[in-house]
FIDREN-397527 format. One line per 10 residues: number of its first residue (from 0); their letters; for each residue x, y, z of C-alpha. Coordinates in steps of 0.05 Angstrom, whole numbers, m for minus. Each point is the difference from the previous one (the first is absolute). Example, Ala and Ser with C-alpha at 12.3 -4.5 7.8 and 13.67 -1.06 7.14 Angstrom:
// residues 2
0> as> 246 m90 156 ~ 27 69 m13
//
This chain:
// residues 192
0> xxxxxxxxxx> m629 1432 135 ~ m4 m15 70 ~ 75 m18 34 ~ 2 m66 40 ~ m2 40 70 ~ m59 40 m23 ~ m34 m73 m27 ~ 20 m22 68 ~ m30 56 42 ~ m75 m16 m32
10> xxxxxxxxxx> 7 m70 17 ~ m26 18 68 ~ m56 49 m27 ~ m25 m48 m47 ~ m10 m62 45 ~ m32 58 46 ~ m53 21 m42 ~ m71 m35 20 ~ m5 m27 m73 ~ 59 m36 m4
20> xxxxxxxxxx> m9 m47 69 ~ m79 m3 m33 ~ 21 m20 m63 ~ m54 53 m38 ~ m4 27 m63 ~ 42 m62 m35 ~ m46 m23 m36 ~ m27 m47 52 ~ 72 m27 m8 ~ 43 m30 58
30> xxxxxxxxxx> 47 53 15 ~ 73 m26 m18 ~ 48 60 m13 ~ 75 m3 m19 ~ 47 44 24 ~ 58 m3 m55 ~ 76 27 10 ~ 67 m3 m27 ~ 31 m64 21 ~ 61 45 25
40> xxxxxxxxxx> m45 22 52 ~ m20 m61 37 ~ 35 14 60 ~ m32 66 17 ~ m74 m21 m25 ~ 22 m61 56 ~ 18 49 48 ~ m68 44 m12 ~ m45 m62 5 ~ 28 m5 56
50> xxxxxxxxxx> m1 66 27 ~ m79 10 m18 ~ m12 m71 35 ~ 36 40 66 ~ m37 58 m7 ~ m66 m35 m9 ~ m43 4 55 ~ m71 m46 m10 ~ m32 31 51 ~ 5 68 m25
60> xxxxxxxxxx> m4 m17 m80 ~ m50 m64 6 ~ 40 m44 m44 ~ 67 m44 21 ~ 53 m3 m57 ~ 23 m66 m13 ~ 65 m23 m29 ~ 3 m68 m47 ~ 73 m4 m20 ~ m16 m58 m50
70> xxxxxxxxxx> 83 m23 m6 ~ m2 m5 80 ~ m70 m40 5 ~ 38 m53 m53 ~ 56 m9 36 ~ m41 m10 64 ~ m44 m39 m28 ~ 55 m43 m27 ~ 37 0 67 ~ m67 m14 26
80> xxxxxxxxxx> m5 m75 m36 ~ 80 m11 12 ~ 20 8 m70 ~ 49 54 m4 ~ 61 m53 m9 ~ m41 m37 m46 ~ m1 64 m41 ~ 70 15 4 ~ 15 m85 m25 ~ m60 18 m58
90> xxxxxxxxxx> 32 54 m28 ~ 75 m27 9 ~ m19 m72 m31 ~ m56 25 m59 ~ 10 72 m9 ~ m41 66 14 ~ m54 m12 m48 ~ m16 m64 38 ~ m3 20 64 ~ m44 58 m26
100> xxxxxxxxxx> m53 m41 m25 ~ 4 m40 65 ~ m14 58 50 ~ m48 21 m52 ~ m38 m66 16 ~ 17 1 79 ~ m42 68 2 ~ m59 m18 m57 ~ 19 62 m39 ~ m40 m38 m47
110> xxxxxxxxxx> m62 6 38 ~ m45 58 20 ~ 10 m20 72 ~ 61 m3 5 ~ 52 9 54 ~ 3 75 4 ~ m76 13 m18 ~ m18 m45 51 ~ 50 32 49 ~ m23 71 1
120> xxxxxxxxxx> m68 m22 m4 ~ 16 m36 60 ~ 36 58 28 ~ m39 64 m13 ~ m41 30 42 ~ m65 55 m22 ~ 23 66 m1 ~ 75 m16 m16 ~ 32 26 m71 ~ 46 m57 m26
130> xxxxxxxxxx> 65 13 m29 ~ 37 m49 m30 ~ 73 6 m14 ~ 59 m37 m21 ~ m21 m16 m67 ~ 80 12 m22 ~ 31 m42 48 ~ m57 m60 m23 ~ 11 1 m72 ~ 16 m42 m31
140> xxxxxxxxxx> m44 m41 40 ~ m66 26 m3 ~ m19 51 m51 ~ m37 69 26 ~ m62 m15 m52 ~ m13 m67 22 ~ m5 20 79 ~ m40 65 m19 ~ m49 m48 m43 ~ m13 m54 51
150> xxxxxxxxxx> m1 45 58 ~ m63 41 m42 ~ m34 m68 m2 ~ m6 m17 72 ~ 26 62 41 ~ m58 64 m3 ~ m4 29 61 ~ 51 53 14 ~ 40 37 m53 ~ 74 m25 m12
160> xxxxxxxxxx> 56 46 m36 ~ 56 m47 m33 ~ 64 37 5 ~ 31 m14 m64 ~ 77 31 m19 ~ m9 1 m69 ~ m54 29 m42 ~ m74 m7 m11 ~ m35 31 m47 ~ m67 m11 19
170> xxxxxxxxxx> 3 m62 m43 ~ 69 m34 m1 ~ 45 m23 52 ~ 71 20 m21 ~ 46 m29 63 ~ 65 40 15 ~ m16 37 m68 ~ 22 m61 m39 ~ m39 m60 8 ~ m70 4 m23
180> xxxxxxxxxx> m42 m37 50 ~ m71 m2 m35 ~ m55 33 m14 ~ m48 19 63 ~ m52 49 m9 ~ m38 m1 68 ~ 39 42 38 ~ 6 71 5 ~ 61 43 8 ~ m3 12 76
190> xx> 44 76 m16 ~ 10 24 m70
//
């Protein structure tokens, strides 16, 4: 078994490889990977996103990297519409599980287009590899499944690698190790 820097190191020499940014030999699938880590280890998988967006170069590779950090798109969004004290007064006055349900509706999680499917649509470029990232910091918002499901119903056309600290099996969601998010069986492990 791989350790997390060697896991880390093929990052780069996966989303390299021709096939990946093509999207071949899936099945005629949409190419959604997940790149799964202890939740111990967020910082430095943060700090390597980071340091393979640096290194990137688009004009040498052919493909920008693109980072969707989905906790800081809510609270922009939210900021965005001038609701961020009406948040704090929600939760204060009617609890967490209220307020929940209410940014919930403010984004149309319930929907297929909703506010981050729409967003990266929106926001991605050809030739780009999306990462998405702070699924951790989100919950227990919006669940991993439910963004990886939508997104696969409107958003084909470059692949996107869900950076998930916890564990995937392939076929469940298990965030930090403990919570089981759902079944999702379209995406591929993006390094085993």
């Amino acid at each position: 078994m791989k350790t997390l820097e060697e896991r880390l190191d093929q990052i780069e020499i996966e989303i390299n490889k021709e096939d990946f940014r093509q999207n071949k030999g899936l099945g005629n699938e949409v190419g959604y990977y997940v790149f799964d880590y202890p939740a111990s280890e967020e910082l430095r998988v943060r700090e390597h996103i980071k340091y393979l967006n640096e290194k990137n170069n688009p004009n040498i590779t052919g493909y920008e990297i693109l980072i969707y950090d989905l906790y800081d798109l809510m609270i922009d969004y939210i900021e965005e519409e001038g609701l961020i004290e009406a948040c704090i007064n929600m939760e204060e006055e009617y609890g967490l599980e209220y307020l929940i349900s209410s940014v919930v509706e403010l984004l149309n999680m319930n929907q297929d287009e909703n506010y981050f499917t729409n967003y990266i649509a929106n926001n991605t470029s050809e030739n780009s590899v999306v990462f998405i990232t702070g699924v951790g910091k989100i919950f227990p918002f919006v669940r991993s499944h439910d963004i990886l499901n939508k997104m696969h119903q409107v958003f084909d056309r470059v692949p996107v690698v869900l950076f998930y600290p916890g564990k995937y099996d392939g076929q469940t969601l298990m965030l930090f190790s403990e919570f089981k998010d759902d079944h999702y069986y379209r995406a591929l492990p993006l390094v085993k």
